[in-house]
Steps between C-alpha positions, in 0.01 A plus 500: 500500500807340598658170409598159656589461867493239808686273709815336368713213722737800575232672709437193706828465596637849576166549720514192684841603599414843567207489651569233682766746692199751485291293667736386748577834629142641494393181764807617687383841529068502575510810680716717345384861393657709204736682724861533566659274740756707634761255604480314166413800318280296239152572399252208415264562259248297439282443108178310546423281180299201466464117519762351501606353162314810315626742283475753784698324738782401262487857370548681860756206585679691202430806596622444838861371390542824253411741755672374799879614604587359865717621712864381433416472145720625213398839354348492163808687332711228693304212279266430804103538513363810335201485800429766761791500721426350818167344424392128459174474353275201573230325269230441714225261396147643508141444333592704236376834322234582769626386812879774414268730405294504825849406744697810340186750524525364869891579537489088557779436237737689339418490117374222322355411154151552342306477172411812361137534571561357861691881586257615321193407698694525783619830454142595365273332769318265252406118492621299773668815686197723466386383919823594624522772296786661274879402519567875402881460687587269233821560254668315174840497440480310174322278261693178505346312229153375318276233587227326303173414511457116479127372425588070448250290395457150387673443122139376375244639685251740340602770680669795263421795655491660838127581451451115501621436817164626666408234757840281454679396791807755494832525745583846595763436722426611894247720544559883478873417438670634160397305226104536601495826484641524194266191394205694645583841308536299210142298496301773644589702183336210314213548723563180659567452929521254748165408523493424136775287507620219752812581674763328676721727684770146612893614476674452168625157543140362637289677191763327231438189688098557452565587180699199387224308650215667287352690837541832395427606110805792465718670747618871485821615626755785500853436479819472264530323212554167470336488840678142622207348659311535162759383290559213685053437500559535134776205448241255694150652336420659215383888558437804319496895572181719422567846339473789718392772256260650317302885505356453906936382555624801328199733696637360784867620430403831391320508839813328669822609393696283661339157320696480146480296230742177552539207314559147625748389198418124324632201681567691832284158601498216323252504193407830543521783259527889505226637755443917584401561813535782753842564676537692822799581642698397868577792689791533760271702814625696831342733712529877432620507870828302414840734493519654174870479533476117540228466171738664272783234648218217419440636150875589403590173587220333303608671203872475533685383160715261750181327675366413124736156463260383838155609326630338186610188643180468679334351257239663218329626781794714605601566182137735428572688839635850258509846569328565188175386651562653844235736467249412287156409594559616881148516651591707819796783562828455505747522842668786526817293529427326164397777327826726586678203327322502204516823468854493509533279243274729263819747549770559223755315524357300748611104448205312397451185677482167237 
């Protein structure tokens, strides 16, 4: 379990700011490869991540900032940025979870973000990657933080379970992206599947609009907590979350081990009280074929005690990317580069990372 967390003003404004930058430099530089550029001697980097406005894309905006060092810049011990020297790391918008998965597997993108069970089928072969087959070159470097299973309905409807949502009208979010699969795992535990049910695979902002407008009976989604677009749904109509639990939930953990308990805490939307659900965690992916030497620069400089002030003032979000959860609940191997790091830090003596 793990307490509150979410958005806060602060968030909005660092990342507009930062990203904006981000984003200004990425559509300055479509073509660029992770390689040196010898007269410049900088390295772009690039960290796929999601829609933009998610909790992925905010989160690899941060990333980005607290892992680049440019050329020119101070050095760390000089006060300047703690990042990999000479790299500039750019948040790149993507689909999400499945589309990083399938564009680092590909040696398309540099790194990027992904839910838990993504890199899991991916790495595995399963569900939506089973055709193409398995994304066995795939690496973490970390777990960044949890994510929660929302299942809204209508505050009044009948509906109190998931089992009742057999042949409701339900938003997954786009087909075979993230949050369905989850969504899918989920109700085909309960013995329930598409056919059984009506889905709606519109984007996030289309299904809340359905929603609002009594089209679709509940909508299930993965993402942080409060997730904005819900909160805001919440202030206009009255919702509530269905419980995500129960012996089939905690089979499917024990079968699982990277789906956890997790608990949506009371008013994290207006009106609504404490909810468990699953949690699944947001892993930072590479490909095993990038430089070890450059991984362990990635994952030092993630973890550096000077880099924490820019997680922290990030916003909640930020503020749950900790070393203490770094490795738990890791569905696929380590890189090398990563894992030398860690190991290091196991060490006596060694300076644990806050």
């Amino acid at each position: 379990m793990r307490g509150r967390h979410g958005f806060d003003g602060l968030t909005a404004r660092w990342s507009r700011r930062r990203l904006l930058r981000v984003a200004v430099a990425l559509a300055a530089l479509p073509a660029l490869p992770a390689r040196r550029a010898e007269a410049q001697d900088v390295r772009y980097f690039r960290i796929g991540t999601g829609e933009t406005g998610g909790s992925l894309f905010i989160l690899g905006g941060v990333i980005a900032s607290v892992v680049s060092n440019p050329p020119g810049s101070r050095s760390c011990d000089d006060g300047g940025s703690c990042g990999v020297p000479g790299l500039i790391a750019l948040a790149q918008t993507t689909a999400g979870s499945v589309d990083n998965a399938k564009a680092i597997g590909a040696n398309q993108i540099d790194s990027g973000l992904c839910q838990a069970d993504v890199a899991y089928w991916a790495f595995a072969g399963k569900s939506v990657f089973a055709r193409a087959g398995a994304l066995t070159n795939l690496r973490a470097i970390a777990n960044l933080y949890q994510e929660s299973l929302h299942v809204i309905v209508h505050a009044g409807d009948k509906i109190r379970s998931l089992a009742e949502l057999k042949g409701k009208r339900v938003g997954f979010g786009p087909k075979d992206a993230g949050s369905a699969l989850t969504a899918a795992l989920v109700l085909k535990t309960l013995g329930l599947s598409e056919k059984r049910l009506r889905p709606d695979y519109s984007d996030l902002g289309s299904a809340i609009g359905r929603f609002e407008a009594e089209e679709l009976d509940a909508l299930m989604i993965v993402d942080a907590v409060p997730l904005p677009a819900i909160a805001e749904l919440a202030k206009r109509r009255p919702i509530a979350l269905l419980p995500v639990d129960g012996e089939k939930i905690a089979e499917l953990r024990r079968d699982f081990d990277f789906l956890s308990v997790d608990v949506i805490p009371a008013d994290s939307y207006a009106g609504v009280g404490t909810v468990s659900t699953l949690g699944l965690g947001v892993l930072w992916l590479v490909a095993d074929s990038q430089e070890d030497s450059l991984v362990y620069d990635l994952t030092k400089s993630l973890w550096n005690e000077a880099n924490r002030k820019l997680l922290d003032e990030s916003g909640q979000l930020g503020r749950q990317v900790r070393p203490g959860s770094a490795l738990q609940a890791i569905p696929i191997p380590l890189h090398p580069g990563a894992q030398r790091y860690y190991a290091e830090m196991e060490q006596p003596g060694a300076a644990s990372p806050q």
